[in-house]
N, C-alpha and C positions, 0 to 999 in steps of 0.2 A: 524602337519600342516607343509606343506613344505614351502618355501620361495617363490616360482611359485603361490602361493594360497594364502597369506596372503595380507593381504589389506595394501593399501598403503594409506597415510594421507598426506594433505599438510594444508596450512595455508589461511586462508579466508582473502581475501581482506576487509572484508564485504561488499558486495555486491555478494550475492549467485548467483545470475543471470549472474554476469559476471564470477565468480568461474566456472559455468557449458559452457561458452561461449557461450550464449544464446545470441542474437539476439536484439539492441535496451536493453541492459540490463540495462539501467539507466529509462530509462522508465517504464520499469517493474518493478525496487522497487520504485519505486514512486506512480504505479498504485496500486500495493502489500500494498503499507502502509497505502494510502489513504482508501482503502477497508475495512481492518484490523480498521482503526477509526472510519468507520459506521456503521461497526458489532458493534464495542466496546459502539459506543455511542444506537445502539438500545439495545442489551441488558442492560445496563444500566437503559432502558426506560423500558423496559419489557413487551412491544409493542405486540398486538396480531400479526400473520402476515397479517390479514387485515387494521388492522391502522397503520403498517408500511406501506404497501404498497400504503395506500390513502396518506400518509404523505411526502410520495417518488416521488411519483408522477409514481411508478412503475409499471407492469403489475405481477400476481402473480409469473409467469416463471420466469423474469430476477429478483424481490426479491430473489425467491429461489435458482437462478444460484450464486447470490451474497454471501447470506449466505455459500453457499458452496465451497466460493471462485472462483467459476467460472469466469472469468474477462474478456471472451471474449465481444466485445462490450461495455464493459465499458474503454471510458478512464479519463484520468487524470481531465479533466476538467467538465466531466459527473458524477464523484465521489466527486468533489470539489461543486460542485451544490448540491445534495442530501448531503452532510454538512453542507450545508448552509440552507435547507431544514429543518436540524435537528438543526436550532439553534446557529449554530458554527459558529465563525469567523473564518476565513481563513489571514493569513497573509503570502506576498511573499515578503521575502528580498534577494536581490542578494549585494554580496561584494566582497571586493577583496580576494584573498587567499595567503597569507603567503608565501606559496611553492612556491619551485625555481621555475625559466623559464622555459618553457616547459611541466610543469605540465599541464593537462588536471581538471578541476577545477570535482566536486563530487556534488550532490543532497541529499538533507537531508530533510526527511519529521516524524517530529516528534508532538507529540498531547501533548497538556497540561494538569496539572492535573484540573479537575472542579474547578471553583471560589465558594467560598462557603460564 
C-alpha cells in the first residue's frame, strides 16, 4: 500500500454530522437521536407495524421511512411528539456551560434507562 492510498483518520468531535461538515449538523443529531429512541422504544414494545402505526399516529410509508432511518420530514419536534405518543416524558433543560467565552454551547439528547 503506498502512502498516496492509505486512509487518513482524524478525531471526532462527537458530533458525526459536523465531522462530515453537514449542514445544520446540531439538528441533525438531535433529529438522529430522537429517532434512534422511537425505534428503541418500539422494539422494546414489539409492536406489529400496524399498531405501531395506529399508535403513531403515522401513515404505513413514513413508519417505514422511520424504521429505516429515513428522517426526511421528520423533525425534532415531530419525533418528540410520537415519544410522547409512546408513553415517554420528554424533559428540556438548558444551563450554563462551564467553557470559556466564546465557546458555542453543544445539544445532548440522551434516553433513560426504563423505571421498573
Amino acid at each position: 500500500m503506498t502512502s498516496s492510498s492509505q486512509a487518513r483518520f482524524s478525531k471526532s468531535n462527537g458530533n458525526v454530522f459536523e465531522d462530515l461538515r453537514l449542514p445544520n449538523a446540531a439538528a441533525a443529531v438531535v433529529t438522529s437521536s430522537l429517532a434512534a429512541l422511537v425505534a428503541r422504544h418500539l422494539r422494546r414494545r414489539a409492536l406489529a407495524v400496524a399498531d405501531a402505526t395506529k399508535l403513531l399516529g403515522l401513515s404505513r410509508k413514513h413508519a417505514s421511512a422511520l424504521a429505516r432511518g429515513r428522517l426526511d420530514g421528520f423533525t425534532a419536534e415531530r419525533l418528540m411528539v410520537l415519544l410522547t405518543r409512546l408513553g415517554l416524558d420528554i424533559d428540556i433543560i438548558v444551563h450554563e456551560s462551564p467553557a470559556p467565552a466564546g465557546y458555542t454551547g453543544r445539544i445532548d439528547v440522551r434516553g433513560s434507562a426504563p423505571r421498573r
